[in-house]
Structure formats: C-alpha cells, structure tokens
C-alpha positions in Angstrom: 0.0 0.0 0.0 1.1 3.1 -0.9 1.1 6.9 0.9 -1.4 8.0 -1.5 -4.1 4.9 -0.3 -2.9 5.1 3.5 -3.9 8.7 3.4 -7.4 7.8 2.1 -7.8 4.3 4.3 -7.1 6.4 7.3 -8.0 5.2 11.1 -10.7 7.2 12.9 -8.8 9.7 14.8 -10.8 11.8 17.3 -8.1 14.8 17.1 -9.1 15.7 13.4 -12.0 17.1 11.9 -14.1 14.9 10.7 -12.4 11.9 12.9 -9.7 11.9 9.4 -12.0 10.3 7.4 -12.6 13.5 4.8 -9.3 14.3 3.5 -8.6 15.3 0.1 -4.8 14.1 -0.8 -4.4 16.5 -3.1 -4.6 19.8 -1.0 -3.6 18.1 2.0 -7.1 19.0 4.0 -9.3 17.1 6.2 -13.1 18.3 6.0 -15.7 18.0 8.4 -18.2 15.4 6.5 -18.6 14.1 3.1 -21.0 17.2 2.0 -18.2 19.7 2.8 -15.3 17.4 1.3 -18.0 17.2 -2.3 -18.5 21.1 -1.8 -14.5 21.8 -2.1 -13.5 18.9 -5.1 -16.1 21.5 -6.9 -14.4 24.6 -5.7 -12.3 27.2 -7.2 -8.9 26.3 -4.9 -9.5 22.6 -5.5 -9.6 22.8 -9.3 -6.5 25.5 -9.4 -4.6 23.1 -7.2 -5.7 20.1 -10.0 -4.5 22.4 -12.2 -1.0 23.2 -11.0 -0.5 19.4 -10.2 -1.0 18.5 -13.8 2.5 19.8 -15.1 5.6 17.7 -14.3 7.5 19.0 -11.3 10.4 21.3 -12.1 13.9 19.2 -12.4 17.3 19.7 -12.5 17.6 18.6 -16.3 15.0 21.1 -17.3 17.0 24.0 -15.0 20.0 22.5 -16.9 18.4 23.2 -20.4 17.0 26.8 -19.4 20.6 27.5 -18.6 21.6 26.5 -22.0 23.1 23.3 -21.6 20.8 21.1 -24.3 17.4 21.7 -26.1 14.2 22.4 -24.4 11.5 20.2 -23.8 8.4 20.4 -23.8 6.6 20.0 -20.0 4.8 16.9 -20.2 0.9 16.9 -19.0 -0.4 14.3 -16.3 -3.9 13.5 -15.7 -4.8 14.3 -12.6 -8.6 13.1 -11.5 -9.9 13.6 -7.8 -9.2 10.6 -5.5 -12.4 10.0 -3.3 -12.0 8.9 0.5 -13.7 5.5 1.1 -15.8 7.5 3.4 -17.3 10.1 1.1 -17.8 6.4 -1.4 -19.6 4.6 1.2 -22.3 7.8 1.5 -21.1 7.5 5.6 -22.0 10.6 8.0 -20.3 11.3 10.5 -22.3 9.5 12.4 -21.9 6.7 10.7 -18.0 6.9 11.2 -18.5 7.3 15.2 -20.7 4.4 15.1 -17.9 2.5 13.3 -15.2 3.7 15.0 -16.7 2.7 18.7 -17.3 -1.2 17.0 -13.7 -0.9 16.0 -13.0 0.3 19.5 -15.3 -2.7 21.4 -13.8 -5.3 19.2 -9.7 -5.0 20.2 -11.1 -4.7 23.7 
C-alpha cells in the first residue's frame, strides 16, 4: 500500500475534523463530512490546485536546459482526477463513522 491509499484508508482519529475520514490528498485538507469534502472537489482552490499538479514538477535537467546546456523540452501533461475517501464512497455521516469507529473500539477490547 502506498502513501497515496494510507492517506485515504485512514484510522478514525478523534483529534481531526471529521475523525480523518474527509481528506482530500491533493490539497492536504481534512473536512468536516462528506458534504463539505463534495463542496471543495467543486471549488475554485480545489480545481487550481488540479491544475498546477497536472504539469511535471520542475527538475534539475530542465533547470540544466534553461541554462543553455541542451534543447528544451516540452513540460509533459499528467492526468490528474480527484481521489475519493472510502468514506465520502460509502455515502457515511459522520455519524456513521463514530458508530464504526466505537465497534472498531469494542472489538480489540
């Protein structure tokens, strides 16, 4: 399993807003419930940051080229789509995620 999936399999934890089950990997945020996380993936900040994470990441060759050691290349595109919690998938409130979280909690006791 990678970071990517770990973020968006996360345990319930009581100390973030929405016990960390509403977290968008992309802008690093944790939202209150699966209506507020669907309200930001249609936002303005959501889609800029989308949009920024679509070209490649500066590198050293490319700072290499605009120095004028080889020929420019064009930036290559990735396609970025929005990953979805498994919370916000399920359709689970809040509620839902307490009442899961205290069967998780009865069952290692």
């Amino acid at each position: 399993e990678g970071k990517v999936e770990t973020l968006l399999k996360q345990d319930v934890d009581f100390d973030k807003p929405g016990l960390a089950q509403f977290y968008c990997v992309h802008c690093a945020k944790h939202f209150i419930d699966g209506e507020a996380f669907k309200t930001h993936v249609k936002g303005k900040p959501h889609k800029r940051r989308m949009h920024a994470l679509k070209t490649e990441p500066y590198t050293v060759e490319e700072s290499l080229r605009a120095a004028g050691m080889g020929s420019w290349v064009q930036p290559k595109k990735r396609k970025m789509e929005t990953l979805v919690p498994d919370a916000v998938n399920k359709g689970e409130s809040l509620a839902d995620v307490k009442k899961r979280a205290k069967l998780d909690s009865e069952e290692t006791k």
